[in-house]
C-alpha positions in Angstrom: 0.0 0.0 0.0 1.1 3.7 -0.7 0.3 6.3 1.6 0.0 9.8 0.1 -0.2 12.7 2.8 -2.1 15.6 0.7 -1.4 19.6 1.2 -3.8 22.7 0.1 -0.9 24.2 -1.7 2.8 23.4 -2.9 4.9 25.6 -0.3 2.9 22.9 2.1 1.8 26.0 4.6 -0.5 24.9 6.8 0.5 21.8 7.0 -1.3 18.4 5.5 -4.6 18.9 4.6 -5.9 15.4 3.1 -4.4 11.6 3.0 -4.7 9.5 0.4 -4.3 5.4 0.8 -3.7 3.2 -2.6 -3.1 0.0 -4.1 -1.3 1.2 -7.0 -1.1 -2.5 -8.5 -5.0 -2.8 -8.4 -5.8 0.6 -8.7 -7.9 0.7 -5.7 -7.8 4.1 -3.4 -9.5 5.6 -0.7 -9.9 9.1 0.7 -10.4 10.6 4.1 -14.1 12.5 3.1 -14.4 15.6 4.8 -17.6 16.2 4.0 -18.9 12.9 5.0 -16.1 12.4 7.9 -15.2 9.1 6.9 -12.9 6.9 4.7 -14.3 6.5 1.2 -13.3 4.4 -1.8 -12.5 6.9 -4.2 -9.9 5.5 -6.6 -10.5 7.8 -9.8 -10.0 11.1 -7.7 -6.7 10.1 -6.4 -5.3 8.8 -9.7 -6.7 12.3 -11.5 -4.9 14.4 -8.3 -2.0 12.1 -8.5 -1.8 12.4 -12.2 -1.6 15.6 -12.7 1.4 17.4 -13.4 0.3 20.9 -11.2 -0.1 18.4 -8.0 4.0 17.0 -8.0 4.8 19.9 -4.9 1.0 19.3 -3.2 1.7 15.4 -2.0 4.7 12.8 -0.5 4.6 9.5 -0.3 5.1 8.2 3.7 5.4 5.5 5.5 2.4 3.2 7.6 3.3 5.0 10.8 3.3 8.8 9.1 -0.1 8.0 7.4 -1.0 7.1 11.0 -0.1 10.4 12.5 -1.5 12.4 9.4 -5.1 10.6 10.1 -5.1 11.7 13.5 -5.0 15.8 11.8 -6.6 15.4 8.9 -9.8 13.7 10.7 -9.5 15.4 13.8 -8.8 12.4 15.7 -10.3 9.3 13.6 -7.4 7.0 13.1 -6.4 5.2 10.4 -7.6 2.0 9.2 -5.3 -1.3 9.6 -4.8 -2.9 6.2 -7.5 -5.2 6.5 -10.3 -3.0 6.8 -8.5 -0.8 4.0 -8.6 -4.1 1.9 -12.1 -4.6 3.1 -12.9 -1.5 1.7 -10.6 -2.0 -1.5 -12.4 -4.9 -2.1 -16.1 -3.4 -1.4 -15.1 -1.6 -4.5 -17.0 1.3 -4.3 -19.8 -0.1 -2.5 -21.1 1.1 0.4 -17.0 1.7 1.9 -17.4 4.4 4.2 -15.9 3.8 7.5 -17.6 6.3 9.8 -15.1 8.4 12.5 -15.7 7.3 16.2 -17.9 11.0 16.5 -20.8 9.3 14.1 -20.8 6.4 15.9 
C-alpha cells in the first residue's frame, strides 16, 4: 500500500490537509471524506490528483506509521484503518465503503 499525505498548496503552509491510501497495482484508493467524515473508496479522484502534473509539490509519499499520524490531523482524531479494513474496503469496490469516524458512531 502507498500512503500519500495531501497539502492545500505546494509551499505545504498549513500543514497536511488530506491523506490519500492506494493499491497502485490494483488501482484501488480511498480518501479521508471531509464532507462525509469518513474513509471513502474513491480510486478515480486520487489517480486524477495524482496524475496531474500541477499536483507534484502538493503530496509525498510516507510510511504506515506517518499515514497514521497524518489521520489523527486530517480527521481530527479518527485514526487510520489497519490494512485489512483498508482491503475490506478495497475490495467493497465502491460499495457502500465508508468507514464512519468514532464522533458518528
Amino acid at each position: 500500500m502507498t500512503y500519500y499525505v495531501i497539502y492545500r498548496n505546494d509551499e505545504r503552509v498549513g500543514g497536511p490537509a488530506g491523506l490519500f491510501v492506494m493499491d497502485v497495482g490494483l488501482g484501488r484508493a480511498i480518501i479521508w471524506d471531509h464532507r462525509s467524515r469518513g474513509w471513502a473508496f474513491d480510486p478515480g479522484l486520487v489517480v486524477r490528483f495524482v496524475n496531474d502534473y500541477r499536483n507534484l509539490d502538493r503530496y509525498e509519499t510516507v510510511d504506515r506509521a506517518t499515514a497514521e499520524t497524518v489521520a489523527e490531523i486530517v480527521t481530527s482524531g479518527a485514526s487510520l484503518p489497519d490494512e485489512e479494513a483498508i482491503r475490506s474496503m478495497f475490495t467493497a469496490g465502491g460499495g457502500d465503503s465508508r468507514q464512519p469516524s468514532p464522533s458518528d458512531q
